[in-house]
N, C-alpha and C positions, 0 to 999 in steps of 0.2 A: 348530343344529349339534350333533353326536352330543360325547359327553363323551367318548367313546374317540378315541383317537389314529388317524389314518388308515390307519397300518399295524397295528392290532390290529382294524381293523373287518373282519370274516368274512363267508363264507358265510349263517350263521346271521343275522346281524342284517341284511344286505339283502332276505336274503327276508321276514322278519319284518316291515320297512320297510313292503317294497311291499303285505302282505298288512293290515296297520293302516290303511296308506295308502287303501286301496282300502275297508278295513269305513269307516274314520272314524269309531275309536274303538277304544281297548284301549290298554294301556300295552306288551303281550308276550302269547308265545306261551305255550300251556298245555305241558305237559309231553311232553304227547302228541303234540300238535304238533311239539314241537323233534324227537323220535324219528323224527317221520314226516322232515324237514328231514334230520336227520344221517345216515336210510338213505341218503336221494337223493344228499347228499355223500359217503357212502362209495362208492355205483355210479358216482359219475363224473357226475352230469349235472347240467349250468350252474346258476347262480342262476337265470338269463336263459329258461331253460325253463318253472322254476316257476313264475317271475313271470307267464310267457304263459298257462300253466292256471289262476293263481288269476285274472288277467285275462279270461280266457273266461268261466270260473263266475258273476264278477259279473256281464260281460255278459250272461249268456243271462238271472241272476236279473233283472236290470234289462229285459229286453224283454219278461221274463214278468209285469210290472209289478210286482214285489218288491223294488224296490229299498230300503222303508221297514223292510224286514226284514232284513238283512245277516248273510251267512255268520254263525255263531258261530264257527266254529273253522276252520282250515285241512285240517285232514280233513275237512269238511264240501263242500271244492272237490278230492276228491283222484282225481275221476272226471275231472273237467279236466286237472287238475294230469296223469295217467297218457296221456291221448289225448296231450298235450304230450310226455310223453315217451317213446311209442313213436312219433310223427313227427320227433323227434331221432335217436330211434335209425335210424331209417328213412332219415334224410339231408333230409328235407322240412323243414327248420325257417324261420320266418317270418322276415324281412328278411336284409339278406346285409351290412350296415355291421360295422364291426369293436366288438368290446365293448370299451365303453368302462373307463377309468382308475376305481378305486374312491375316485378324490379328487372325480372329478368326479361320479360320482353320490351324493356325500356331500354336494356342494357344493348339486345341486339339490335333496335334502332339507332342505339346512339354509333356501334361500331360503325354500321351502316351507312352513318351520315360521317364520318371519321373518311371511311375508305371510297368519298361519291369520286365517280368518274373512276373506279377500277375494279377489276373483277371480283377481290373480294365485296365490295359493296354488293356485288351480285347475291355469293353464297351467302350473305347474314338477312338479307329480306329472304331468301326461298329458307334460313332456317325458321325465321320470323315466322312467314309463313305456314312453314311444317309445324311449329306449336302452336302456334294458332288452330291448329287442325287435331292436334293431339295427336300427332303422327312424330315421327323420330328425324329430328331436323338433319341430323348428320347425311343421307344420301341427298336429299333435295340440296341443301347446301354444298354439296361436292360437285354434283350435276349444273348448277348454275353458276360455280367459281368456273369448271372445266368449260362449258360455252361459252363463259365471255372470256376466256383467256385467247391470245392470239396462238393461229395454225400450230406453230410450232415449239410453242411451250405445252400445248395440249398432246402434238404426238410423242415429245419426250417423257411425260407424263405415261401415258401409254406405254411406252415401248419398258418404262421402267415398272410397271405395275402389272405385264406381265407376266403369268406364271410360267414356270419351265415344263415341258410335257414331261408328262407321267402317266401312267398307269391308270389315276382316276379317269370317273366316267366327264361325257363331255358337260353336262349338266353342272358337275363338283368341278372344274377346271375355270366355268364358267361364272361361278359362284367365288370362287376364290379370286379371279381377278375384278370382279364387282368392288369386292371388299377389300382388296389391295389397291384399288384404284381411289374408291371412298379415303382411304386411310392417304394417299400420297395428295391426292389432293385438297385434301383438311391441311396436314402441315404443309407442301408448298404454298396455300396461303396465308398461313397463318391463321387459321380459323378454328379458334380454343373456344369449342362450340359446351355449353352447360350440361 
């Protein structure tokens, strides 16, 4: 849990959060960084924006199989970071859930940092994440507990979250075990998500 008080945690330290959160590693932003941070606050545009471009950045580094190399800086993602915020400006922004309370996404960093080095530590940054985005952190968080869990807690997982055949079409069979699997790996990790 953060040493500052719920109502002194800013702008600056969430996005700081998510962009650590995502290298997985650093203690704070450079100098340059906070500047590039406190422009964005002074135009008006969310945390929840930033979070989405420095989110992208990792992603694209990670599908370009870079993931062992991780941004150095947060101007290193500010070509993400800028597409994010001219589809803000533009009215296109990604999920449409209300932003959430800064208690509570203090609260899924603090689990977060409670559970480092285990897979749940996983699913409470990708729920982080998910509300950061205004998106419904429950599958993103099921989806990153279930990858970082070892081979074979994942296939029992599986094997238990699937449905039995029936009659439904393959599309509702397939949908049903989405959401049975969502739902078993929430409680096997203990992840009492908001």
């Amino acid at each position: 849990m953060s040493l500052l008080p719920a109502d002194e945690i800013g702008y600056l330290d969430y996005v700081a959060e998510f962009f650590l959160a995502q290298k997985g590693a650093g203690t704070g932003l450079s100098p340059l960084d906070v500047d590039l941070v406190r422009r964005y606050e002074g135009e008006g545009v969310p945390f929840e924006v930033i979070c989405r471009g420095v989110e992208r950045a990792f992603d694209v580094r990670r599908r370009n199989g870079k993931e062992r190399t991780p941004h150095l800086s947060l101007r290193a993602c500010k070509r993400s970071i800028e597409a994010e915020v001219r589809r803000f400006r533009a009215g296109a922004v990604r999920g449409s859930g209300p932003v959430p309370a800064p208690a509570v996404l203090d609260l899924l960093l603090a689990n977060a940092r409670e559970a480092a080095g285990s897979p749940a530590s996983a699913g409470w940054r990708a729920a982080y994440r998910a509300l950061c985005m205004g998106e419904d952190p429950r599958p993103a968080a099921a989806a990153a507990y279930l990858a970082a869990l070892p081979g074979h807690e994942r296939r029992d997982l599986f094997r238990a979250a699937r449905p039995a055949r029936s009659g439904a079409t393959r599309l509702a069979r397939r949908e049903a075990f989405r959401a049975a699997l969502t739902t078993a790996a929430l409680e096997h990790g203990k992840l009492d998500l908001p």
